[in-house]
N, C-alpha and C positions, 0 to 999 in steps of 0.2 A: 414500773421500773424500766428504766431505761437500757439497749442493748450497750454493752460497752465497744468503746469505736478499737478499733484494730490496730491505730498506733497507740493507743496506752497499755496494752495487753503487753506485758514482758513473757520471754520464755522460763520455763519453769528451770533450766539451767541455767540460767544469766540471777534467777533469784537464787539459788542455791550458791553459784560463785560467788555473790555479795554477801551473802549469810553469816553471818557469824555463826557458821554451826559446824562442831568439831569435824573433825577429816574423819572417823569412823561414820558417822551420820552421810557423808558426801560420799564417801564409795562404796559402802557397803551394797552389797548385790544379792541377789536372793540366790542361794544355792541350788535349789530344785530344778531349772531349767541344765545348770551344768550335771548334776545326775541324772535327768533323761536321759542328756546328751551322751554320759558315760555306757549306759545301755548299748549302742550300738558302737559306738566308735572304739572299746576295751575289749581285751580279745574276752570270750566268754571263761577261759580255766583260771582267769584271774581278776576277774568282775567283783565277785562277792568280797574278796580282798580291798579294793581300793573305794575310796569316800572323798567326797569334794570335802576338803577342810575349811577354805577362805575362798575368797577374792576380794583382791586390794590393791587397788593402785594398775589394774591390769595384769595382776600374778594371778592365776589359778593355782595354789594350792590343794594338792591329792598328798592325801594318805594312804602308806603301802602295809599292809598287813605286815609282812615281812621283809630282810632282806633280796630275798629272791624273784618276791612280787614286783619290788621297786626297779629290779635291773630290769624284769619283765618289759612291767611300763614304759622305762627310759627308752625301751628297745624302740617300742611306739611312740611316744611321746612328739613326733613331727605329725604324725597321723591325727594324733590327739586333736592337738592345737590347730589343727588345718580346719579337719572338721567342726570342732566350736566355731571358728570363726565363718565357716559356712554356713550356720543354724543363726548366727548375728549376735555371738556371743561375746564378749569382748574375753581376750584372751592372747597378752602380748609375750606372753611364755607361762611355761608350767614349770612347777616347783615338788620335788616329790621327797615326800619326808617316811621313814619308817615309821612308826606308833603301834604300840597295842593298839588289838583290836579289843582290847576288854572297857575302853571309856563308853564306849557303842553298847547297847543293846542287840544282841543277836536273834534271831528266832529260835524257838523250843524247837531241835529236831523232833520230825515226829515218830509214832513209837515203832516199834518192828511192826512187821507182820505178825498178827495174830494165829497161830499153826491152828489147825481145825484136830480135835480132839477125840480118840481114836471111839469106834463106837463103844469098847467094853470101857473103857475109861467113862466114857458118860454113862453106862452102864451100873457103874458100880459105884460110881455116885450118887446117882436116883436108889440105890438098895441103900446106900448109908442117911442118906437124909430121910428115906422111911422108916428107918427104925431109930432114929434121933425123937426125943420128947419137942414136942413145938416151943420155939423160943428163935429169935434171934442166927444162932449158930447154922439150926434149921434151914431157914431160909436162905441165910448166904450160901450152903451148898445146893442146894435146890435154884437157885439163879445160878450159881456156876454151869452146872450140868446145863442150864437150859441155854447157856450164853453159849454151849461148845458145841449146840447144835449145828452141820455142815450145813453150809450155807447154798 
């Protein structure tokens, strides 16, 4: 196989502009670099609120948890867009829209704190699960007691 010579080679943008391939195919951009990016550059008390929606056509689209998020962000929004375009993002303005945050997936807060359980409390647990007949019920209080041991 032969190397191919250097003036037949087109650039992979001069194929794409000849392409008959719809305009979503042509500028769609991977959003994941613009969420890094949002990591540092969005103040942290309003991070968790805001989501890269789009980019198209050189709009970054963010989504604002709420109205108040949004004014947050427009506060910054020069900040934004400076830094994107310092990481080599394309990003010839930003666009911010309100939206539920319920289309998203959120994380399970996690659960309280566990309180540690006072000794006669596991006390009198271990008395009730001894004089319980063996079965099921048994056992679940005798794991309670032993899970309220102070750690």
């Amino acid at each position: 196989m032969s190397a191919a010579r250097p003036s037949s080679l087109r650039s992979i943008g001069h194929v794409l502009a000849d392409a008959d391939l719809p305009v979503d195919v042509r500028t769609r951009v991977s959003r994941q670099p613009y969420r890094e990016a949002l990591l540092d550059l969005v103040p942290l008390d309003i991070l968790a609120a805001v989501d890269v929606m789009q980019i198209r056509e050189g709009v970054v689209w963010l989504r604002a948890d709420s109205p108040a998020v949004a004014t947050r962000l427009r506060q910054v929004q020069a900040r934004v867009r400076r830094g994107l375009v310092e990481r080599g993002l394309v990003a010839e303005s930003l666009k911010i829209k309100v939206a539920s945050p319920h289309h998203r997936l959120r994380a399970v807060p996690p659960p309280p704190p566990r309180r540690p359980l006072p000794d006669k409390a596991r006390q009198s647990l271990e008395a009730v699960a001894a004089r319980m007949p063996d079965g099921p019920l048994r056992d679940a209080v005798r794991r309670l007691a032993s899970s309220a041991d102070p750690a």
